[in-house]
DRENKOL-398102 format. One line per field, with one value per residue: residue number from 1; residue in three letters; x negated, y negated, z of N, C-alpha, C in turn. Coordinates in nm, 3 decimals, decimal comma. Layout:
// DRENKOL-398102
num = c(NUM | ...) .
residuo = c(ALA | ...) .
n.x = c(X | ...) .
n.y = c(Y | ...) .
n.z = c(Z | ...) .
ca.x = c(X | ...) .
ca.y = c(Y | ...) .
ca.z = c(Z | ...) .
c.x = c(X | ...) .
c.y = c(Y | ...) .
c.z = c(Z | ...) .
***
This chain:
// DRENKOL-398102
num = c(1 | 2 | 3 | 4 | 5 | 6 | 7 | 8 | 9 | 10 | 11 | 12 | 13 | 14 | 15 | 16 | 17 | 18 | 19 | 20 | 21 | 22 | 23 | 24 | 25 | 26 | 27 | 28 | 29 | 30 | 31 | 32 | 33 | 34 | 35 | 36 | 37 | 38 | 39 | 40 | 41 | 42 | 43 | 44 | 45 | 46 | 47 | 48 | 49 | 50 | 51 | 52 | 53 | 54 | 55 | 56 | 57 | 58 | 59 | 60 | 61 | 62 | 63 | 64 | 65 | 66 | 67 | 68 | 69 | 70 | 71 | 72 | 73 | 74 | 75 | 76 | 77 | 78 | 79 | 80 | 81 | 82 | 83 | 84 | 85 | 86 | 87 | 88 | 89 | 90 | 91 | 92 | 93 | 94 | 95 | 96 | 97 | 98 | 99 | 100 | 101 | 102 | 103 | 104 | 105 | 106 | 107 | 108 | 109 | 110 | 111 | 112 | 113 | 114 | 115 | 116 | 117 | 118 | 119 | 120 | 121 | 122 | 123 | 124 | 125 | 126 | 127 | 128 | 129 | 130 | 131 | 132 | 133 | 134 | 135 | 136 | 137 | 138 | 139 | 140 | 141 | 142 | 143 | 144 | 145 | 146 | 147 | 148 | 149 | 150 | 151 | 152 | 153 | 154 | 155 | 156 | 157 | 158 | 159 | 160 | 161 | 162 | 163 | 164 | 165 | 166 | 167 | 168 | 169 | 170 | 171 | 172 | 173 | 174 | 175 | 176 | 177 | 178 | 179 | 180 | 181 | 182 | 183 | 184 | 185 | 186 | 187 | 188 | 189 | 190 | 191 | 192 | 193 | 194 | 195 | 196 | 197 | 198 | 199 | 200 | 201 | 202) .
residuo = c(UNK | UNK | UNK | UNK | UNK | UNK | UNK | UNK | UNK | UNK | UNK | UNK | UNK | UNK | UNK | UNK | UNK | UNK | UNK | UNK | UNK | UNK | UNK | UNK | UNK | UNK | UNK | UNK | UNK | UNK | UNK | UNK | UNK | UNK | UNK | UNK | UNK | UNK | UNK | UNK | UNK | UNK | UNK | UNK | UNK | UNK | UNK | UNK | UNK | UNK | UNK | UNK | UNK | UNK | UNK | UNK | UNK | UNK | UNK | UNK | UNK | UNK | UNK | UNK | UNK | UNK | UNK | UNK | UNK | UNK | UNK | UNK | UNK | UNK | UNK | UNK | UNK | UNK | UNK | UNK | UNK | UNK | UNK | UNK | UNK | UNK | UNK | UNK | UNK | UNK | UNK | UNK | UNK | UNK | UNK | UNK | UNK | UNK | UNK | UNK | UNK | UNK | UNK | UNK | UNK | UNK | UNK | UNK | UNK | UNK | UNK | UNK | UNK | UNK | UNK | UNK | UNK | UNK | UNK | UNK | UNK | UNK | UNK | UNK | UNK | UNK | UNK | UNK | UNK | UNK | UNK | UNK | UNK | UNK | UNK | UNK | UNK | UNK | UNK | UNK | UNK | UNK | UNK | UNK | UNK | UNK | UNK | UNK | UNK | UNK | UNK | UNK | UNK | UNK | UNK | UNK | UNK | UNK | UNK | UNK | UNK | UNK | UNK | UNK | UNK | UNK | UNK | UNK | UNK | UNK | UNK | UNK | UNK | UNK | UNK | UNK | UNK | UNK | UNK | UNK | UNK | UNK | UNK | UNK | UNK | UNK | UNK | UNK | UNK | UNK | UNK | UNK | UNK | UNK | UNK | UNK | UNK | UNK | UNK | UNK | UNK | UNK) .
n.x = c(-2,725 | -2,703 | -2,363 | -2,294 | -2,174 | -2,022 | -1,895 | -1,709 | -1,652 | -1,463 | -1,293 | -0,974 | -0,861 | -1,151 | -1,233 | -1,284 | -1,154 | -1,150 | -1,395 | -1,484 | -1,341 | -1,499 | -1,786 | -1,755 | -1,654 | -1,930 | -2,081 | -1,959 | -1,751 | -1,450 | -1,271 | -1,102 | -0,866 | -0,845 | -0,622 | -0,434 | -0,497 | -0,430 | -0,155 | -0,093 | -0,166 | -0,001 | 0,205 | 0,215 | 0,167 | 0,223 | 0,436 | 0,456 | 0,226 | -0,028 | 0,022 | -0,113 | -0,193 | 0,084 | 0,123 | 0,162 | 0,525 | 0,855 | 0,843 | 0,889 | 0,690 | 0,696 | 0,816 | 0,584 | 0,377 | 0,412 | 0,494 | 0,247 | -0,089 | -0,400 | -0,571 | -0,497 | -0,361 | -0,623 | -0,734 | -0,573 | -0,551 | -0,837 | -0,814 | -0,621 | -0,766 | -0,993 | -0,786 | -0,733 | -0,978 | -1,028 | -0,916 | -0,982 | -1,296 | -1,248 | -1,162 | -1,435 | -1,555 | -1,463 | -1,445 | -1,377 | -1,298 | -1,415 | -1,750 | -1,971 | -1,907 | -1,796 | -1,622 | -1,489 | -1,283 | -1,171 | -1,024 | -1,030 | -1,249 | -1,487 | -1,824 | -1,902 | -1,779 | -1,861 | -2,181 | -2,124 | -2,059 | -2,201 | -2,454 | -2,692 | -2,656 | -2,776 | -2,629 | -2,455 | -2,381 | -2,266 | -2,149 | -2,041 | -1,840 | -1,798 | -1,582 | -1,615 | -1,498 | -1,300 | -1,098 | -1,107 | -0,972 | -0,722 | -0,565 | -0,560 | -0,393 | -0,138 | -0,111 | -0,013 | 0,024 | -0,047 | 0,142 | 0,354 | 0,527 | 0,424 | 0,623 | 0,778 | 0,746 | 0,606 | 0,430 | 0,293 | 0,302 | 0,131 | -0,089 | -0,194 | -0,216 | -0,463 | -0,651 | -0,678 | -0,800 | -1,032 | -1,106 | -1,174 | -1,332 | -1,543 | -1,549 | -1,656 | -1,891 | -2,065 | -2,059 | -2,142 | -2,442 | -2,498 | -2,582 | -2,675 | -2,618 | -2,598 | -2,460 | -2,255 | -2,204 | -1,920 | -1,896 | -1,703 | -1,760 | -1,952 | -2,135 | -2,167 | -2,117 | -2,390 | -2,508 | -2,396 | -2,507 | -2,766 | -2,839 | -2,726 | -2,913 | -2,902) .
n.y = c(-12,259 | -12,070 | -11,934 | -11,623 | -11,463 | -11,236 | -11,088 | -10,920 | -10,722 | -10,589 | -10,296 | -10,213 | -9,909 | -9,903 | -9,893 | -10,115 | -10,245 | -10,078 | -10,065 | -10,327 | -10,399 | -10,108 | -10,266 | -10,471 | -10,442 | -10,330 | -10,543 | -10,726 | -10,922 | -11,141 | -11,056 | -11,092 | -11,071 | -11,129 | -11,094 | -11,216 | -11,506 | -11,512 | -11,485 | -11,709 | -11,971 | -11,899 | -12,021 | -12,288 | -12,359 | -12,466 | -12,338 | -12,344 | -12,533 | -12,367 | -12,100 | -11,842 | -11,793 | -11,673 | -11,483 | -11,107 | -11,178 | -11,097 | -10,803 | -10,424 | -10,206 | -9,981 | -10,144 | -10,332 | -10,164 | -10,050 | -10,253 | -10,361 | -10,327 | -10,149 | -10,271 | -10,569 | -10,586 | -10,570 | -10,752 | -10,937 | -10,933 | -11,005 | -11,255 | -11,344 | -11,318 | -11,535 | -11,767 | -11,779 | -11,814 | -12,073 | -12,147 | -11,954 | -12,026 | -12,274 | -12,192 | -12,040 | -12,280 | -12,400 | -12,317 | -12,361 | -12,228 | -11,933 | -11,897 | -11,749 | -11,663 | -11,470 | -11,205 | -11,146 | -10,984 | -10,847 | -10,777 | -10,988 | -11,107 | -11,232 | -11,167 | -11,412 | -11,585 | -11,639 | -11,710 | -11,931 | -12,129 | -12,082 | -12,038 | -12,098 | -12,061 | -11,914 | -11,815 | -11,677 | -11,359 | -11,133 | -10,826 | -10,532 | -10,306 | -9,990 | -9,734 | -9,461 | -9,218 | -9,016 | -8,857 | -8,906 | -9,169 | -9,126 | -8,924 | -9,141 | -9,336 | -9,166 | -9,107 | -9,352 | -9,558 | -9,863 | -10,034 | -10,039 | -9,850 | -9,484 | -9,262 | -9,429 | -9,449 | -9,281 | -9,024 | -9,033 | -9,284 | -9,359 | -9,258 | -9,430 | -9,637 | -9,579 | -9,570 | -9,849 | -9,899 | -9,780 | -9,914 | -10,167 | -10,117 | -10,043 | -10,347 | -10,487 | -10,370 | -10,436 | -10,687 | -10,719 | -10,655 | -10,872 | -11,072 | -10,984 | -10,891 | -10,721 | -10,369 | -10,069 | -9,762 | -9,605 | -9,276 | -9,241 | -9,134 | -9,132 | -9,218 | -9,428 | -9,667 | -9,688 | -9,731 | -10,003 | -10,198 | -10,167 | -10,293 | -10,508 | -10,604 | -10,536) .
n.z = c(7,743 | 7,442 | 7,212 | 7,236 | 6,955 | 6,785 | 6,444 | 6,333 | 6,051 | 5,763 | 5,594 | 5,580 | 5,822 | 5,876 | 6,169 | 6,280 | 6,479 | 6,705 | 6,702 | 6,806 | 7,010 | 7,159 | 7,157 | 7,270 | 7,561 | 7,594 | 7,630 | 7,783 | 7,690 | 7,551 | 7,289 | 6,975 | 6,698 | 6,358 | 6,271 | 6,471 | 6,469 | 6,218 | 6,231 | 6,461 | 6,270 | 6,048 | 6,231 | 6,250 | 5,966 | 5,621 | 5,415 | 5,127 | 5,103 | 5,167 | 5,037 | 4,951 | 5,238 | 5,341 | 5,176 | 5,096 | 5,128 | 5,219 | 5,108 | 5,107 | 5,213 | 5,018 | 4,760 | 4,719 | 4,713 | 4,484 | 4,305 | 4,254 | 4,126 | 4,212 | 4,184 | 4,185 | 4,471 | 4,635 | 4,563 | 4,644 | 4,896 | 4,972 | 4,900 | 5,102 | 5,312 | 5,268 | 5,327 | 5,575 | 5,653 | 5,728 | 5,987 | 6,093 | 6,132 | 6,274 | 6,521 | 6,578 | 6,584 | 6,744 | 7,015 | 7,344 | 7,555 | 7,592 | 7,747 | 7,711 | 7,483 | 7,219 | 7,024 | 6,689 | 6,491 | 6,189 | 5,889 | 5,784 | 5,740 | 5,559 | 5,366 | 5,197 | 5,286 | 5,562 | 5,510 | 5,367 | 5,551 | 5,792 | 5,753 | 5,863 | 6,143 | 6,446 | 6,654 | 6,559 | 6,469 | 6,211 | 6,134 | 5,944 | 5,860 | 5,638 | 5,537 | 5,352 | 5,359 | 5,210 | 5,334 | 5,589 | 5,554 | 5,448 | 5,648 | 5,887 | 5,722 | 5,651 | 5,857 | 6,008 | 5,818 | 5,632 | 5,593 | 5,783 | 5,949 | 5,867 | 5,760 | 5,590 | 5,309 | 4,990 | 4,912 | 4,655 | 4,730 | 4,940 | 4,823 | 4,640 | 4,813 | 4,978 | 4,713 | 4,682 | 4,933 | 4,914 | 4,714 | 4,813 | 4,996 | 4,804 | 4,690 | 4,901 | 5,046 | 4,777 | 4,818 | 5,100 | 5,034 | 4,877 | 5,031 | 5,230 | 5,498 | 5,824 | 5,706 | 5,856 | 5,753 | 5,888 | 6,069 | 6,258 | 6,526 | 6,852 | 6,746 | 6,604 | 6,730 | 6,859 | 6,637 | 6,561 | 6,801 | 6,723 | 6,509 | 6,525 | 6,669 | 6,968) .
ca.x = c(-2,731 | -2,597 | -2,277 | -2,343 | -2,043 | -1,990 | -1,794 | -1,696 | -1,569 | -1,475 | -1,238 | -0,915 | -0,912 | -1,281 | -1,249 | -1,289 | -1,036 | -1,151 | -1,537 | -1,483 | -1,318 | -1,656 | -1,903 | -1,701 | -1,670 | -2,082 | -2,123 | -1,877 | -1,701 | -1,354 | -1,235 | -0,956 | -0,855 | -0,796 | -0,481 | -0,349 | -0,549 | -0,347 | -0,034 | -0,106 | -0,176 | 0,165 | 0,304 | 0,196 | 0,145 | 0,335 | 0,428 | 0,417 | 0,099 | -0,082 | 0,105 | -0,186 | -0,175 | 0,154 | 0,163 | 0,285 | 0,649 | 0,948 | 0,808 | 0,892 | 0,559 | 0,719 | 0,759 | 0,453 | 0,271 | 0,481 | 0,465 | 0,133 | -0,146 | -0,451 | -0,694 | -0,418 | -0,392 | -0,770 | -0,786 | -0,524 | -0,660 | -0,949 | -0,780 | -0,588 | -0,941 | -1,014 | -0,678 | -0,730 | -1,122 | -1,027 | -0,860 | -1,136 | -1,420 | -1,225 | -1,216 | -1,556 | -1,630 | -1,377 | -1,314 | -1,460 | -1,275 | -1,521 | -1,850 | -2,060 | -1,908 | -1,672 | -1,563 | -1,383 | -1,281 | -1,089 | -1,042 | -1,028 | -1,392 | -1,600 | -1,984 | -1,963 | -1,736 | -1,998 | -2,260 | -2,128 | -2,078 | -2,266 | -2,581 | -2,849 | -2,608 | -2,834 | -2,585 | -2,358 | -2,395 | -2,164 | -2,179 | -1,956 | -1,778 | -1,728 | -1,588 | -1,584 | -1,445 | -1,154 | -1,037 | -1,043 | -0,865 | -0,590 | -0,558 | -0,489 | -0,266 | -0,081 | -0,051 | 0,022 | 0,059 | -0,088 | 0,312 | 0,472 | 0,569 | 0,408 | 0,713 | 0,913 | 0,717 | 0,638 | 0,324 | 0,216 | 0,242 | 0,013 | -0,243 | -0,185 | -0,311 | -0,574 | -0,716 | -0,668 | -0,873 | -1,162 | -1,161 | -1,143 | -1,470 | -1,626 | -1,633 | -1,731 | -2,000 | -2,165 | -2,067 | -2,288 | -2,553 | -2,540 | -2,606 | -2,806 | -2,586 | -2,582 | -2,371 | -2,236 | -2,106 | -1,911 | -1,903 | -1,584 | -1,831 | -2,016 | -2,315 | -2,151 | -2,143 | -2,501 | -2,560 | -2,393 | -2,536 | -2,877 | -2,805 | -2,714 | -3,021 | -2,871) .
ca.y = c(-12,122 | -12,077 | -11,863 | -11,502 | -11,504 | -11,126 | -11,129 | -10,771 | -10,764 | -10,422 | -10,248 | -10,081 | -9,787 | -9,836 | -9,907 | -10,242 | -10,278 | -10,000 | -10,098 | -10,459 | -10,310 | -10,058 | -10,350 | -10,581 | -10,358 | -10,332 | -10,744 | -10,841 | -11,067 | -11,115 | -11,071 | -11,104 | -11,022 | -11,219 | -11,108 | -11,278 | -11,624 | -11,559 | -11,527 | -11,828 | -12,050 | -11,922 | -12,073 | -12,414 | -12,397 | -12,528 | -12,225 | -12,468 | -12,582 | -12,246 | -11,997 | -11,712 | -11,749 | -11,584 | -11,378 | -11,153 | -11,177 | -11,003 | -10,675 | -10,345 | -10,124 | -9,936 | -10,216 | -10,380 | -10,061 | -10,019 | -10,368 | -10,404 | -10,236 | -10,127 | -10,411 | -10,696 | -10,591 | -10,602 | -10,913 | -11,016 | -10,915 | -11,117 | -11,406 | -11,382 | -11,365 | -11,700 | -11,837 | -11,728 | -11,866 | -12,216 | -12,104 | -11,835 | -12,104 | -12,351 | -12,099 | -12,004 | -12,429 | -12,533 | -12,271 | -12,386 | -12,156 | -11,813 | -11,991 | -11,696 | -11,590 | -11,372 | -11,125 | -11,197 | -10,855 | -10,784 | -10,783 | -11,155 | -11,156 | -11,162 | -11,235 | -11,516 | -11,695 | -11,668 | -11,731 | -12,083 | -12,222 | -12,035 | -11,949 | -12,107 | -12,023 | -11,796 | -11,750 | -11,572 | -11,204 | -11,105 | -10,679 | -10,481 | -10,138 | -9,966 | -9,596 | -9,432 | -9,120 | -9,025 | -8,765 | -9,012 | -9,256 | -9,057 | -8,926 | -9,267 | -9,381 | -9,054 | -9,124 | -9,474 | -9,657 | -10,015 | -10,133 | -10,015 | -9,645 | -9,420 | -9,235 | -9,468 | -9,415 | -9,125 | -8,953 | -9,075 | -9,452 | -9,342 | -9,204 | -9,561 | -9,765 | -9,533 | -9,605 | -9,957 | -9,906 | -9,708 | -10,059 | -10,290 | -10,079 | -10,126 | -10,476 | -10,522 | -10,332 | -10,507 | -10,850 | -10,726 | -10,622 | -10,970 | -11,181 | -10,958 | -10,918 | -10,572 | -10,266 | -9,961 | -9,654 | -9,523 | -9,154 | -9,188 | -9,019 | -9,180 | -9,277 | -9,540 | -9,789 | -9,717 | -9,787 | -10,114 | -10,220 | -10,150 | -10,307 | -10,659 | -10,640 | -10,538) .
ca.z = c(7,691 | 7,344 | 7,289 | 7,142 | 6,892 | 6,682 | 6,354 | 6,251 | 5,948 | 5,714 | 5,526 | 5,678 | 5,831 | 5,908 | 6,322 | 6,325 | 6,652 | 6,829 | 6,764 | 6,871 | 7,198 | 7,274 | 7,196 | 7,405 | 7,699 | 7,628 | 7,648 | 7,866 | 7,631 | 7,510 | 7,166 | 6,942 | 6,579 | 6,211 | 6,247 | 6,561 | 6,411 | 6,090 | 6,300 | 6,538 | 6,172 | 6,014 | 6,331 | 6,203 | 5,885 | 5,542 | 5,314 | 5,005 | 5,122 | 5,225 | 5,003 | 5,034 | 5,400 | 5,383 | 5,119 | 4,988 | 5,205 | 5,146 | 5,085 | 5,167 | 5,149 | 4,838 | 4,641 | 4,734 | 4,649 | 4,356 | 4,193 | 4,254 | 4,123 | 4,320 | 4,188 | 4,256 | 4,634 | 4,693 | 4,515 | 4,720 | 5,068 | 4,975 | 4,895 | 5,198 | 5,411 | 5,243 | 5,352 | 5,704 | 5,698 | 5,756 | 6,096 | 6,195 | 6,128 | 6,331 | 6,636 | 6,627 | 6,625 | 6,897 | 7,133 | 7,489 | 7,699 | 7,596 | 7,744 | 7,670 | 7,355 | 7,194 | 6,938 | 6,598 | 6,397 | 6,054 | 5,761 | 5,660 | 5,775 | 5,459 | 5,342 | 5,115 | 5,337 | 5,661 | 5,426 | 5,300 | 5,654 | 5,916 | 5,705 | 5,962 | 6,292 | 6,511 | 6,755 | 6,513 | 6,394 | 6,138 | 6,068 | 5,833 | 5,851 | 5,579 | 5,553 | 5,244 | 5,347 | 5,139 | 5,417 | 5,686 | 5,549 | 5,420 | 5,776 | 5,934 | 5,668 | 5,625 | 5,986 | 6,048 | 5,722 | 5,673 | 5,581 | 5,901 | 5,975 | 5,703 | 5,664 | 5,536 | 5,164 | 4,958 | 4,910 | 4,592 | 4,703 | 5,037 | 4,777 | 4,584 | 4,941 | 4,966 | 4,650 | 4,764 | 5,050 | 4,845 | 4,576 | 4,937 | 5,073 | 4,734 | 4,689 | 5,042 | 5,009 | 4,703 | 4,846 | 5,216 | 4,974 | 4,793 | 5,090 | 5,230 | 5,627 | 5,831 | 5,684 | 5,903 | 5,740 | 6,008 | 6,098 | 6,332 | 6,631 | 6,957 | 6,708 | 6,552 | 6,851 | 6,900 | 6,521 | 6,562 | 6,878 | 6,720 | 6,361 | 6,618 | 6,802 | 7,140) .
c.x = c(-2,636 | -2,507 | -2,334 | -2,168 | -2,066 | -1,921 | -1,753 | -1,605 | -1,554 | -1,309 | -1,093 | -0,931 | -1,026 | -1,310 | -1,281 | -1,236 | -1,156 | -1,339 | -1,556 | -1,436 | -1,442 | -1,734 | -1,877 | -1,722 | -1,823 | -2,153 | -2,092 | -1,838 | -1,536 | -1,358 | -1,130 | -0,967 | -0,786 | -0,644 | -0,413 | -0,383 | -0,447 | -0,252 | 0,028 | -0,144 | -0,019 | 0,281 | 0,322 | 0,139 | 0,256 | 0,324 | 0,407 | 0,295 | -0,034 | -0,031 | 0,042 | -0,196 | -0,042 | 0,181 | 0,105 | 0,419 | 0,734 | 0,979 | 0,854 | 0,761 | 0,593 | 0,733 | 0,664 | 0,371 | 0,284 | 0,484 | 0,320 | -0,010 | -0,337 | -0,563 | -0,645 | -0,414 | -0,498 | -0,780 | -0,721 | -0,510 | -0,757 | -0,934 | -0,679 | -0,708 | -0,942 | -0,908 | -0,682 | -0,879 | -1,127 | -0,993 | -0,994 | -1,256 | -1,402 | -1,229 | -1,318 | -1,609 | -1,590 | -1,396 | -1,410 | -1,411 | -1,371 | -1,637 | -1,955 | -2,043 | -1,771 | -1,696 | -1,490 | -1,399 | -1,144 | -1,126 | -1,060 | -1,149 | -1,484 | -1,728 | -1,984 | -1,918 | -1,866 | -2,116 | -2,279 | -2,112 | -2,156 | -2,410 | -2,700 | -2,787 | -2,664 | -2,734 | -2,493 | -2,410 | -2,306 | -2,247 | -2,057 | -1,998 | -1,707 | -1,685 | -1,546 | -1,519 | -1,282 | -1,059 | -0,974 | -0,986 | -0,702 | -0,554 | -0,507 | -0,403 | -0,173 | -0,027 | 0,050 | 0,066 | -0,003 | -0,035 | 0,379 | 0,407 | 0,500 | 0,522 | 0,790 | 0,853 | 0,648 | 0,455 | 0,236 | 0,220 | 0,167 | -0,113 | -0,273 | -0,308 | -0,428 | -0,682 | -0,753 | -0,831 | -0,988 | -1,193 | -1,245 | -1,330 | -1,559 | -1,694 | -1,665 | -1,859 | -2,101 | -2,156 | -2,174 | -2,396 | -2,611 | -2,611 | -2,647 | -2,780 | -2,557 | -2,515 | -2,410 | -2,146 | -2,047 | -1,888 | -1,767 | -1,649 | -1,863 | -2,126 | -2,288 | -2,124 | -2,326 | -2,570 | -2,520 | -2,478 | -2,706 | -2,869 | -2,770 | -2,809 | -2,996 | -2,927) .
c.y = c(-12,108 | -11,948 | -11,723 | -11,445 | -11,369 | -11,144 | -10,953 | -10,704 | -10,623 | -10,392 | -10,205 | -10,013 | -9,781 | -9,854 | -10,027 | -10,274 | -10,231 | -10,009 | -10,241 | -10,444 | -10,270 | -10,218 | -10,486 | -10,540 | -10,332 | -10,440 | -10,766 | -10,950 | -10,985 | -11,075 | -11,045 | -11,065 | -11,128 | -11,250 | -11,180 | -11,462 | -11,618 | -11,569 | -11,640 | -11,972 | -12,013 | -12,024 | -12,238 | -12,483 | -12,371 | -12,417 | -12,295 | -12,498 | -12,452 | -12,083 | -11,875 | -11,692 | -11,646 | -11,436 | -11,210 | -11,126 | -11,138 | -10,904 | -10,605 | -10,275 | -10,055 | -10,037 | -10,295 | -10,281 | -9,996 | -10,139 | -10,415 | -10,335 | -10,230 | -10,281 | -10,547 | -10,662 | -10,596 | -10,748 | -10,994 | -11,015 | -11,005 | -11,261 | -11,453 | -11,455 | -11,481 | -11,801 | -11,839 | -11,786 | -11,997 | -12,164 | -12,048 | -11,935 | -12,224 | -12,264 | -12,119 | -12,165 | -12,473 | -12,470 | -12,297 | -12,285 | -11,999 | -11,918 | -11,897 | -11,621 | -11,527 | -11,220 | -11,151 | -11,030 | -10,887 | -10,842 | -10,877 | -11,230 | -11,146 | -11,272 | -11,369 | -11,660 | -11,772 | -11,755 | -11,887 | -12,169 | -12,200 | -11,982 | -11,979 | -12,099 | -11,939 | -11,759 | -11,656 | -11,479 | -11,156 | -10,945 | -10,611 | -10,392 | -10,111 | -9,812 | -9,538 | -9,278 | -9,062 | -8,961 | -8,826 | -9,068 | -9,229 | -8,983 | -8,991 | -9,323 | -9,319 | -9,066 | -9,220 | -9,590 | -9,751 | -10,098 | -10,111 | -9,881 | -9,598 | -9,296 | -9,278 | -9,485 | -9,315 | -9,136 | -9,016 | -9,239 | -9,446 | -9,294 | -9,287 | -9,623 | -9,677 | -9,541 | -9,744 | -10,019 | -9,896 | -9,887 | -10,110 | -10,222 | -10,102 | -10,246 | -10,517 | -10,514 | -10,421 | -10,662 | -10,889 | -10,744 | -10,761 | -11,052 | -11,141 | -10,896 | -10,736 | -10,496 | -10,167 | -9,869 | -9,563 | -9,353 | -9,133 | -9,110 | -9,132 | -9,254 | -9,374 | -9,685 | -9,792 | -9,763 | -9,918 | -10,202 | -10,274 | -10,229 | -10,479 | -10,669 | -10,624 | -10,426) .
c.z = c(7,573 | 7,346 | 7,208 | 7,113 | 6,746 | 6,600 | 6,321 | 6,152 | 5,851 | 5,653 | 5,606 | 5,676 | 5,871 | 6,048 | 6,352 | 6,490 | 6,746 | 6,817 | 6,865 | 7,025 | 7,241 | 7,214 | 7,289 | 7,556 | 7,699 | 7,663 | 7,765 | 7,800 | 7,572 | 7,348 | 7,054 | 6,753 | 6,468 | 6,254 | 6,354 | 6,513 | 6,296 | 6,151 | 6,358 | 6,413 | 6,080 | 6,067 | 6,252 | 6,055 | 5,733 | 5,440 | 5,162 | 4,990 | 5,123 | 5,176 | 4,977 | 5,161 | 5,457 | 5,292 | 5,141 | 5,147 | 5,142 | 5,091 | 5,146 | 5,138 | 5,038 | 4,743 | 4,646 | 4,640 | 4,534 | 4,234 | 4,177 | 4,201 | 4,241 | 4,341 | 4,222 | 4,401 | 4,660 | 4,702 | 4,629 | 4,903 | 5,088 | 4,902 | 5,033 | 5,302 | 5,334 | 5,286 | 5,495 | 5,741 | 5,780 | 5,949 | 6,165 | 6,229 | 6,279 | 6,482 | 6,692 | 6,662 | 6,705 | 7,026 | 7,244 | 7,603 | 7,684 | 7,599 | 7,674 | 7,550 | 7,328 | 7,048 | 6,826 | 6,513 | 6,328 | 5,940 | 5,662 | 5,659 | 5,652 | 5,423 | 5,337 | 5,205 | 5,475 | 5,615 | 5,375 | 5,413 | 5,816 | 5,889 | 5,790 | 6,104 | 6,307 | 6,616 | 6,685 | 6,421 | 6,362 | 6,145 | 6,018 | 5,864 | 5,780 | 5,632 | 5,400 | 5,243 | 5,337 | 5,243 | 5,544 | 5,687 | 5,528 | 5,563 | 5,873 | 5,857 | 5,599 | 5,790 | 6,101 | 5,904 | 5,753 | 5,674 | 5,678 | 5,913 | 5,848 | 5,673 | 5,602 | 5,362 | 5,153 | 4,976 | 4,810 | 4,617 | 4,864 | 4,961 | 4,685 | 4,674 | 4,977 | 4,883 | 4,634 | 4,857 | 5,010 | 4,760 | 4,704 | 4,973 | 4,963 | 4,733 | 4,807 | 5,059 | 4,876 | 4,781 | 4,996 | 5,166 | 4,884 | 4,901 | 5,218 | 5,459 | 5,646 | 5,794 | 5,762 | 5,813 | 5,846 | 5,975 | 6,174 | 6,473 | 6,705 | 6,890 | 6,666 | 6,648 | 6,862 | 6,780 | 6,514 | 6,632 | 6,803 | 6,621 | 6,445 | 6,651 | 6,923 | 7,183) .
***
């Protein structure tokens, strides 16, 4: 029985976590996040060697969001996800202890990468969440920040990573649309599990 292996890949801010949770709890399967894979590859890997895997380091979120402008942090989100692919790919090829599958969600999940090594895998279904709603996002990262605490910077460098976020859901969006794999605009409501669900085939 082959494994049935989700990718859910998307923007911040757009529920990635907390969808990969409900469609897990709808499977019965585990599933885990980029970010603990990028964590568990820091562990063992050569900063010299791998120097997008860590970057950027030594930041505080103000000068991050202050030396940087909005199109260098995208860029460099999505050069992290490529730094983090090698890892994720290796996962999805080794792992024997999920027999019937799993879960992989964030942000380091993107098209082109799926695309260049999983393009005739039927057991894996990649889907993308974007959210383009300016209100929402500013909401959660008015609330929580994506650098820590969001009070510990001002106002105008939370309406910086917001515009951030808006680029990040862009090119996501054209890069689903290139290669052709499901997009959800979420709503933030009950319908958007059943739009995933349905948008998988389940």
């Amino acid at each position: 029985m082959s494994k049935n292996i989700i990718l859910i890949g998307g923007a911040p801010t757009a529920g990635k976590s907390t969808m990969a949770h409900l469609v897990a709890g709808h499977l019965g399967l585990p599933w885990i996040s980029t970010d603990q894979i990028r964590e568990m590859m820091r562990l063992v890997a050569n900063r010299n060697d791998y120097p997008k895997l860590f970057s950027p380091e030594g930041y505080t979120a103000e000068r991050f969001l202050t030396e940087f402008s909005t199109a260098q942090i995208a860029d460099m989100e999505m050069e992290q996800g490529e730094a983090v692919w090698p890892g994720i790919k290796k996962f999805i090829l080794d792992d024997y202890t999920w027999r019937d599958g799993f879960i992989i969600e964030g942000v380091d999940i993107l098209p082109h990468l799926i695309a260049k090594d999983f393009v005739n895998e039927k057991q894996i279904r990649p889907i993308f969440l974007i959210d383009e709603d300016r209100d929402r996002i500013s909401d959660v990262l008015f609330t929580r920040g994506l650098w820590g605490d969001a009070h510990t910077y001002s106002v105008d460098l939370k309406e910086k990573e917001i515009e951030w976020v808006l680029l990040f859901n862009q090119r996501l969006k054209t890069e689903v649309g290139k290669f052709g794999y499901p997009l959800i605009e979420v709503k933030k409501h009950n319908d958007d599990l059943q739009a995933v669900l349905k948008a998988l085939g389940i």
